[in-house]
C-alpha positions as CSV (number, residue, x, y, z in Angstrom):
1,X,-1.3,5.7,23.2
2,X,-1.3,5.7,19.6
3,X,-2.4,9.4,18.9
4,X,0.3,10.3,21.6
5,X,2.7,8.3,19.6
6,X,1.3,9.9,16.2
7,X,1.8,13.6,17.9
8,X,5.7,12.8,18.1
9,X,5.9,11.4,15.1
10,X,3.6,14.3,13.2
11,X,5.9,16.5,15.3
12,X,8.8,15.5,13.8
13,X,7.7,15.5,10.2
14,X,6.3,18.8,10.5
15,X,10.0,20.2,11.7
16,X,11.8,18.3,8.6
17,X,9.1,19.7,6.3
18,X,9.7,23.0,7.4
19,X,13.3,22.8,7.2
20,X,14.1,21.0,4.7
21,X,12.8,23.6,2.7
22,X,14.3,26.5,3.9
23,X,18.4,24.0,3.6
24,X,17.2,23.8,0.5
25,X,17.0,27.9,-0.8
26,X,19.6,28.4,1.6
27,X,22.2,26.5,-0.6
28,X,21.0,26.8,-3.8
29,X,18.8,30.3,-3.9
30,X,17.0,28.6,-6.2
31,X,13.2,29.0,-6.0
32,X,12.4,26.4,-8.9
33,X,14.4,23.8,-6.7
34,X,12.3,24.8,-3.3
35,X,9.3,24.0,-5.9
36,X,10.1,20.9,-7.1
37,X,10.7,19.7,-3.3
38,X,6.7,20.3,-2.5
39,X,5.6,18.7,-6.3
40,X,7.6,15.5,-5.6
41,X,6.2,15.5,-2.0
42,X,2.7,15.6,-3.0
43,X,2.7,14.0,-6.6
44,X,3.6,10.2,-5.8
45,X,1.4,10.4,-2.7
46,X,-1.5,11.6,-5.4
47,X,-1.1,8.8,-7.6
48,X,-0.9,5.7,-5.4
49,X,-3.7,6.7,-2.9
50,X,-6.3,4.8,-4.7
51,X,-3.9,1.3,-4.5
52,X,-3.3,2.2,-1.2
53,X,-6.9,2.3,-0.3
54,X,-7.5,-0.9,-1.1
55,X,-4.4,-2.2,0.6
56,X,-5.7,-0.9,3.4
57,X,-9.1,-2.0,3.1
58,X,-8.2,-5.8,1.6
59,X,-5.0,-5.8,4.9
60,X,-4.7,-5.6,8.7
61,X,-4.1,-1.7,9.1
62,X,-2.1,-1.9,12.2
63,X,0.3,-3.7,10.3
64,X,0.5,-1.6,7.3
65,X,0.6,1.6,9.7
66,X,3.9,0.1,11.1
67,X,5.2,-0.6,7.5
68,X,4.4,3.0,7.0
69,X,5.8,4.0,9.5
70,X,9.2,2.0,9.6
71,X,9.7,3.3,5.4
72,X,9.6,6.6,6.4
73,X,11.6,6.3,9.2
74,X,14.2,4.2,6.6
75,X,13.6,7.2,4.6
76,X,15.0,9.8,6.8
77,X,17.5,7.3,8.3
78,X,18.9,7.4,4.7
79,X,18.7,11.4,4.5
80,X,20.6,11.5,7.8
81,X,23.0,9.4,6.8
82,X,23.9,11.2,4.3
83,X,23.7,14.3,5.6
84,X,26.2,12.7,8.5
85,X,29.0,12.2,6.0
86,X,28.2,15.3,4.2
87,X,27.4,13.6,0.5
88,X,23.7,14.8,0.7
89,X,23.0,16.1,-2.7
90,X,19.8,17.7,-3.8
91,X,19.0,14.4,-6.0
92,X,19.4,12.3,-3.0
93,X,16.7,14.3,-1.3
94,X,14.1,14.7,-4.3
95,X,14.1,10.8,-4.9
96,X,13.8,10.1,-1.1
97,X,11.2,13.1,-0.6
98,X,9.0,11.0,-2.9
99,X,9.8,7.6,-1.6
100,X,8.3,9.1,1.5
101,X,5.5,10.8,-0.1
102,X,4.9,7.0,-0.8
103,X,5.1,6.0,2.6
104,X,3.5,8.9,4.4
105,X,-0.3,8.0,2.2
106,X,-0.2,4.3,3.3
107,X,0.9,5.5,7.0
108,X,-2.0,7.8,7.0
109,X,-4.8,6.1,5.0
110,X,-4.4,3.1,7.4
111,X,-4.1,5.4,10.8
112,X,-7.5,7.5,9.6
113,X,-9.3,4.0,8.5
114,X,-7.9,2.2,11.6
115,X,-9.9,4.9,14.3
116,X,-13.3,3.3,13.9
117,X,-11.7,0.5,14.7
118,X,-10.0,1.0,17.9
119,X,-12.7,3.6,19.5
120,X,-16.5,3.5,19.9
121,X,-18.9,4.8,17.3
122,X,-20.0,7.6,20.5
123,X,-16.2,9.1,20.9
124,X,-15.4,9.0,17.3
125,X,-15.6,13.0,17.3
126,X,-13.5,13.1,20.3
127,X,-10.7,11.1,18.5
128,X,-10.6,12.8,15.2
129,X,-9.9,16.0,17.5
130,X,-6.9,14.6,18.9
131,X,-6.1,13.4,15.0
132,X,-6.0,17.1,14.1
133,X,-4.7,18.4,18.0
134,X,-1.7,16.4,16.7
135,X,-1.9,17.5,13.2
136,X,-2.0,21.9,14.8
137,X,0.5,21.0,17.3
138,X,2.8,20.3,15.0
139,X,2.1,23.3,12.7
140,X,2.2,25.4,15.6
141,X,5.7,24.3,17.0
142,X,7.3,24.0,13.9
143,X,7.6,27.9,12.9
144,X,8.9,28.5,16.6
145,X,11.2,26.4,16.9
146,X,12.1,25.1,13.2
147,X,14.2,28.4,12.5
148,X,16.1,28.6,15.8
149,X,17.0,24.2,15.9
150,X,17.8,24.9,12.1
151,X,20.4,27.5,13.3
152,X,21.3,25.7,16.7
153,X,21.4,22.0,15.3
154,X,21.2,21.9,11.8
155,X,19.3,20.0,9.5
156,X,20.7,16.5,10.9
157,X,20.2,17.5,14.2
158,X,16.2,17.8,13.4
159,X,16.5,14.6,10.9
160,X,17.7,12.6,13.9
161,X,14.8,13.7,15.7
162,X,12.6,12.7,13.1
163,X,14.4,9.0,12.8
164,X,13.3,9.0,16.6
165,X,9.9,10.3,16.4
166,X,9.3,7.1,13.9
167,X,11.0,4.6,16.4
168,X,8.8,5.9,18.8
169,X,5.6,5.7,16.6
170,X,6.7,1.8,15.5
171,X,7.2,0.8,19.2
172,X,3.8,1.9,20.7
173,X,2.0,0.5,18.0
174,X,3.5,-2.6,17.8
175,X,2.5,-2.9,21.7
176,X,-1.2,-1.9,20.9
177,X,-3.4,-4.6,19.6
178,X,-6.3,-3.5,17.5
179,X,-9.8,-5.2,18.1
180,X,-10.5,-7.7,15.3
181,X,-13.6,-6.4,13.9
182,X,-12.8,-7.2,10.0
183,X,-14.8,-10.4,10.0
184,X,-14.1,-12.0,6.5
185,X,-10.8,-12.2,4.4
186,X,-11.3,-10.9,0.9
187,X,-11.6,-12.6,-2.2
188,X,-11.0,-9.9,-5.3
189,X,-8.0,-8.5,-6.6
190,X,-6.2,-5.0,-5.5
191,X,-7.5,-3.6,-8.9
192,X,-11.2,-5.1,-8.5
193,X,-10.9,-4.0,-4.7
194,X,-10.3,-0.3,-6.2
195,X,-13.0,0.0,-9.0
196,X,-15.5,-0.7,-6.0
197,X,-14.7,1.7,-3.8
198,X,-15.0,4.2,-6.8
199,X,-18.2,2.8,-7.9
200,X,-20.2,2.3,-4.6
201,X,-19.2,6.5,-3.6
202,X,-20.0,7.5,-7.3
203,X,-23.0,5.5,-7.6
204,X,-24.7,6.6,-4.6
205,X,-26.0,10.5,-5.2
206,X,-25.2,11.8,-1.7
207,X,-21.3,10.5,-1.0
208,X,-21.3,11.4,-4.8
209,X,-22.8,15.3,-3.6
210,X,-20.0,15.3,-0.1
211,X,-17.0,14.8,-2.7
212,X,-18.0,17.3,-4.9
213,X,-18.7,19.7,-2.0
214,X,-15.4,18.7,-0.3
215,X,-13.5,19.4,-3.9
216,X,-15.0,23.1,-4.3
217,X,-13.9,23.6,-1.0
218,X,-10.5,22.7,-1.2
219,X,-10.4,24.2,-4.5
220,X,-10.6,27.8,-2.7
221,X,-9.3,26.5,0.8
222,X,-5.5,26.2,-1.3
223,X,-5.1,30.2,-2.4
224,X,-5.7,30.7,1.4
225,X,-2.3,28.9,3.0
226,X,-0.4,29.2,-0.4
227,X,-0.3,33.0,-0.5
228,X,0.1,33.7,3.2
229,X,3.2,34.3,3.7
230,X,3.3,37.3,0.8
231,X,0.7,38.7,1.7
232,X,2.1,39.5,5.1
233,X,5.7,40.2,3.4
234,X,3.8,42.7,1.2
235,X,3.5,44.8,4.4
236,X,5.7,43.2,6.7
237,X,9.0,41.5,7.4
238,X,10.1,37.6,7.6
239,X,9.2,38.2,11.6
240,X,5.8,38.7,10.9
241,X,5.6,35.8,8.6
242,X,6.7,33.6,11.5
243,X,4.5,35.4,14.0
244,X,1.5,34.9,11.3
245,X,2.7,31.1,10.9
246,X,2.6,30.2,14.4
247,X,-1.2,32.2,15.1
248,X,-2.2,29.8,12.5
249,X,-0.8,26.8,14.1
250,X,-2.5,27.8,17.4
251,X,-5.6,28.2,15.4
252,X,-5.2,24.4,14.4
253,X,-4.5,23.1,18.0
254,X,-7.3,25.2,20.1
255,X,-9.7,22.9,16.8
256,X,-8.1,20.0,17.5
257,X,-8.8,20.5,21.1
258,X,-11.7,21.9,21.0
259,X,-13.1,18.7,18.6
260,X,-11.6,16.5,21.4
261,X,-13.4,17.6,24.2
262,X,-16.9,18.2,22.5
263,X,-16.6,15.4,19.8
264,X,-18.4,17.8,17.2
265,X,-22.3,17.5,16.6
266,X,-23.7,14.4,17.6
267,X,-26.8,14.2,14.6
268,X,-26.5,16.9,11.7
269,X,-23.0,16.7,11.1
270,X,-23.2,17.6,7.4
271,X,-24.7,21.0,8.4
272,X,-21.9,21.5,11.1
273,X,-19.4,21.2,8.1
274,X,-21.2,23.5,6.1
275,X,-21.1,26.2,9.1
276,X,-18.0,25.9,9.9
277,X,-17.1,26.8,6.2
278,X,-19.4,29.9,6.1
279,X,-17.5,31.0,8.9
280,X,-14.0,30.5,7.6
281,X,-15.5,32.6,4.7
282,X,-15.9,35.7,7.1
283,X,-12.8,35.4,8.1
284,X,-10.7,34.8,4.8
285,X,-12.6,37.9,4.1
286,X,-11.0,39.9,7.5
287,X,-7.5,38.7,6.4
288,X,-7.9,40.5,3.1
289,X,-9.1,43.8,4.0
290,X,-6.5,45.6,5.7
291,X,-2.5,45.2,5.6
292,X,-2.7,44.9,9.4
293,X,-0.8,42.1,11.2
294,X,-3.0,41.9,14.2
295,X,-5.7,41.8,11.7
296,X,-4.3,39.1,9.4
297,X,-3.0,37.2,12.4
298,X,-6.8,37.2,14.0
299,X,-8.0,36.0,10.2
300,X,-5.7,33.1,9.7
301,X,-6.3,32.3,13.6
302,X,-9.9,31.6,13.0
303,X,-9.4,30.1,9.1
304,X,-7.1,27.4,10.9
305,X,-9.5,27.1,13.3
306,X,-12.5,26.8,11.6
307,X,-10.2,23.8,8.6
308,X,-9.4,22.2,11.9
309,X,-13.2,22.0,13.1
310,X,-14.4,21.1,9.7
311,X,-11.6,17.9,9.3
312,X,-12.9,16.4,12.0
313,X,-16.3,16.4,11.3
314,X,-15.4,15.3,7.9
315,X,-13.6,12.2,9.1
316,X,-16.6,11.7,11.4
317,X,-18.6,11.6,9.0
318,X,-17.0,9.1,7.1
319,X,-16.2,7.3,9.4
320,X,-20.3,6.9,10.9
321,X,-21.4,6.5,7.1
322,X,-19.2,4.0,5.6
323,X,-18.8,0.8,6.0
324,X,-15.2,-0.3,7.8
325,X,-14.3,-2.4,4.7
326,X,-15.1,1.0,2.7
327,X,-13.0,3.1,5.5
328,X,-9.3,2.6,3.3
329,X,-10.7,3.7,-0.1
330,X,-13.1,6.4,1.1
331,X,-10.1,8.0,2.7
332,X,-7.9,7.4,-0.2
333,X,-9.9,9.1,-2.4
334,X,-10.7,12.3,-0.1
335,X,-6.8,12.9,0.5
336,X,-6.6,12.8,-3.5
337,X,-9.0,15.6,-3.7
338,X,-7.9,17.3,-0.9
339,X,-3.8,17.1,-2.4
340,X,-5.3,17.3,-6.4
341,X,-7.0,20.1,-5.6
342,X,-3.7,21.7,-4.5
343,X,-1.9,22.4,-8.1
344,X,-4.9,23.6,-9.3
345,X,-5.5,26.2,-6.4
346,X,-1.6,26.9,-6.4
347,X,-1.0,27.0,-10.6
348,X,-4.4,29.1,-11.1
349,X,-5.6,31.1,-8.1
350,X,-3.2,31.6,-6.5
351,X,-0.5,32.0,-9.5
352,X,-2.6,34.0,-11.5
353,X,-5.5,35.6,-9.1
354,X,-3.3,38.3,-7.8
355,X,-2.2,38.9,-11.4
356,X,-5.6,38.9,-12.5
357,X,-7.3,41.1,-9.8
358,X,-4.5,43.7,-10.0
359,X,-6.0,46.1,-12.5
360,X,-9.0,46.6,-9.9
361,X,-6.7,46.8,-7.0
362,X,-5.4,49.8,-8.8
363,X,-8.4,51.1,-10.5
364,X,-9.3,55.0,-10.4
365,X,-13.1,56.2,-10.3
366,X,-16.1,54.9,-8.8
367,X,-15.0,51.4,-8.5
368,X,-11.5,52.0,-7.7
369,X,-12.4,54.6,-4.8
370,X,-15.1,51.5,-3.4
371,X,-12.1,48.8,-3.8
372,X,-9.3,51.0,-1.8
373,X,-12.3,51.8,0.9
374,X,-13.1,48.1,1.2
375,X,-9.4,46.4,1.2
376,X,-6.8,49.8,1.7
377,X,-4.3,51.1,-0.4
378,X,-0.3,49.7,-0.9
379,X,1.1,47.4,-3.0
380,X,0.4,43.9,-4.0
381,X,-3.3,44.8,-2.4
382,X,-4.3,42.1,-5.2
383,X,-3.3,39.5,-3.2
384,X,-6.0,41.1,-0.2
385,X,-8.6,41.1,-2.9
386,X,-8.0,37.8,-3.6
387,X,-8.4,36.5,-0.2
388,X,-11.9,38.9,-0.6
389,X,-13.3,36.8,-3.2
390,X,-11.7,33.4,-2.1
391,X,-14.0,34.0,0.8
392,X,-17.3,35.2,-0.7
393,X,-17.0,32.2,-2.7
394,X,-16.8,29.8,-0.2
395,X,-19.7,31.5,1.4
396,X,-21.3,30.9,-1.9
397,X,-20.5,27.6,-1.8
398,X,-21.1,27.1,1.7
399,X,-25.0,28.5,0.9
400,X,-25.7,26.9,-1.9
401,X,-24.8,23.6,-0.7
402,X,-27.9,24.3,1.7
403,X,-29.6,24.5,-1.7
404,X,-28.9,20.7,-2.8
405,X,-31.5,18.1,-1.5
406,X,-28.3,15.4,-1.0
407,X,-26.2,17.6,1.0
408,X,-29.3,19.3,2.9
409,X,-30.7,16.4,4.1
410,X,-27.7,14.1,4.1
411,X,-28.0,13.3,7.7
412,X,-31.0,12.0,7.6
413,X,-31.1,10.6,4.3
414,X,-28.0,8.7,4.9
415,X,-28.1,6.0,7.5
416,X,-25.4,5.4,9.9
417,X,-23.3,2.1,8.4
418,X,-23.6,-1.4,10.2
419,X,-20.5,-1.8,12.2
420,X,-18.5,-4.9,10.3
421,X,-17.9,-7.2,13.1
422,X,-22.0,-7.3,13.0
423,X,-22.4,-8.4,9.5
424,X,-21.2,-12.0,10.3
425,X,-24.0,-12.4,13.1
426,X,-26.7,-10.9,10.5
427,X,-25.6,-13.8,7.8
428,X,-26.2,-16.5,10.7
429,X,-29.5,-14.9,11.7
430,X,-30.3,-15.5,7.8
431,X,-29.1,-18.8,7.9
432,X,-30.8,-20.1,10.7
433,X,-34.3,-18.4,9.0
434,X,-33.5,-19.5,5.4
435,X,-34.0,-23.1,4.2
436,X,-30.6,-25.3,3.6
437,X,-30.4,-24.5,-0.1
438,X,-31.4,-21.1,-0.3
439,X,-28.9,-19.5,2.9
440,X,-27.3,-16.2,2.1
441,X,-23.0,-16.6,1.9
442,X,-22.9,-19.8,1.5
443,X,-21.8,-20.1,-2.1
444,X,-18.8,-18.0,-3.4
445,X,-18.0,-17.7,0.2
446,X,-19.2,-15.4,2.9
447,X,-16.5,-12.1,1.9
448,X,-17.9,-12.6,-1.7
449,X,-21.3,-12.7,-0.7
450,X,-20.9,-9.2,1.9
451,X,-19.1,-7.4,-0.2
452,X,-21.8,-8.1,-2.6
């Protein structure tokens, strides 16, 4: 009920996020303006994720899911009503678009940190493939429908779908409880709470070894959504951009289904990422080597695909390693690398990759005849090139990880964690063996003593 709930809800924010946009360069023509929109919509997220972390880790996540939940939906009431009585200015929508960038990293730090919660440790798989079915549907609806409901109902027509698609999310999840498996009420400070969460990942060499991995990835993962639409305008029109958009979408929800129904691998999980990125590599390499849309269309199909597969396994693997207490900070601090890595991939690769890899897309003699044979001939063919090397190295990546004792044998170095809602009946096993003045959490207090 709550993923079902969280599909109407993504739903709707995908459709505003792809409109919005688009209102946006439709009344100002300004592509600086249309920039700023997606800085302020990362940027606040980026810096409160570690305080929101520990929120979630220190607080009762269903709770702070529906306060998510109900200041975005506050936040696009607000848009709509003033888009209703037609005094929506573009400074109205930049401070709200962060106010909900706000909102949104709570919302979603608390929804990913509440799943171990609410399903078994066996289906965990299962679940984080509806998290990203949810997650593709909505990237797979939104270019179909987003231009045509932009046309038919205008951009308050699909806020006031949004508003709904929050009311909807608020109302199941106030009817769901969530088990109580938290078993102790912390004692430190949001601040101390923060520092760690930082400290027990950094200190321990192989979550230290998944971050870094995860980083490099997303580091090269960014050129690859960033650039596609001109690399298909570079050969096509705006059609083919949407027909390239929603073959990426699909590529997203057949992961997100496919990662529901098999729940990903049950043991070697860390491997299964590390596949699955080899195999996006091959095929960021087919989407640069011809200006073909069938072609480019099959190559983002199976780089969605493959993100989607790889997500899931990710959040399983967090989620099976770390500690529930740990669940709210660990998450924070992946969608900080996932959304830091973004400027950098967007402001260097992709800015000035294309720029960069120009001279050889052009290049006459031996190497120029080898280039034009490998990604064709036509302009802006740096931008195929690119996508050429954004792939190799991520199969670089993806190979040499194999190389790195941590990240080789992370799944069997790294035991499963202790489910929470056990750690109380280990103390009173310690207790009953331990004489009177030397029992375990009984001074400082037993959340002092776990955390510890």
């Amino acid at each position: 009920m709550v993923a079902l709930s969280q599909l109407i809800s993504i739903t709707g924010s995908t459709l505003t996020q792809f409109a919005l946009p688009l209102w946006i360069y439709l009344q100002t023509g300004s592509l600086a303006r249309f920039g700023l929109l997606a800085v302020l919509g990362l940027v606040p997220g980026i810096v409160i994720a570690p305080v929101a972390g520990a929120i979630v880790d220190r607080g009762d996540r269903r709770q702070i899911m529906i306060a998510g939940d109900v200041a975005s939906g506050g936040t696009m009431t607000a848009l709509l009503a003033l888009a209703w009585v037609g005094e929506l200015q573009l400074w109205h929508i930049y401070v709200l678009i962060s106010c909900l960038s706000v909102a949104v990293t709570f919302q979603r730090t608390a929804y990913q940190s509440a799943i171990p919660q609410i399903v078994p440790k066996r289906y965990l798989g299962n679940a984080n493939g509806i998290v990203q079915a949810a997650t593709g549907f909505g990237r797979f609806i939104a270019p179909l429908l987003g231009v045509g409901l932009l046309a038919a109902v205008g951009l308050r027509g699909i806020l006031t779908f949004d508003v709904a698609s929050y009311a909807i999310a608020v109302g199941v999840t106030l009817l769901v409880r969530f088990p109580a498996t938290m078993p102790f009420q912390r004692a430190e400070s949001v601040r101390a709470e923060m520092i760690a969460g930082f400290r027990y990942i950094l200190a321990n060499p192989s979550f230290r070894a998944m971050v870094i991995f995860a980083a490099a990835v997303n580091l090269f993962l960014t050129p690859l959504s960033v650039l596609m639409a001109p690399l298909v305008l570079s050969f096509a029109s705006l059609s083919g951009v949407a027909v390239i958009a929603v073959s990426a979408g699909a590529g997203a929800l057949v992961a997100g289904l496919a990662m529901s129904i098999w729940g990903g691998p049950q043991w070697r999980r860390m491997l299964g990422s590390r596949v699955f990125t080899a195999v996006l590599a091959i095929f960021a390499v087919m989407t640069g080597l011809r200006p073909n849309l069938l072609l480019v269309g099959t190559g983002l199909f199976g780089i969605s695909f493959c993100l989607g597969m790889m997500n899931g396994i990710f959040l399983t693997i967090v989620q099976t390693k770390l500690p529930q207490r740990l669940q709210g900070r660990m998450n924070a601090m992946l969608t900080m690398i996932a959304t830091v890595t973004l400027p950098v991939g967007f402001g260097l690769v992709a800015a000035y990759g294309p720029r960069l890899l120009s001279p050889l897309a052009t290049a006459h003699g031996t190497a120029g005849a080898i280039i034009h044979t490998v990604i064709g001939t036509g302009p802006h063919r740096s931008i195929g090139l690119l996508y050429v090397c954004c792939g190799i190295v991520l199969a670089l990546i993806a190979l040499g990880a194999g190389r790195i004792r941590r990240l080789a044998r992370f799944d069997a170095e790294v035991p499963d964690a202790l489910p929470d809602d056990l750690l109380g009946i280990e103390t009173l096993r310690l207790q009953a063996r331990s004489p009177v003045g030397e029992r375990p959490g009984i001074a400082g207090g037993s959340g002092q003593k776990l955390d510890a």
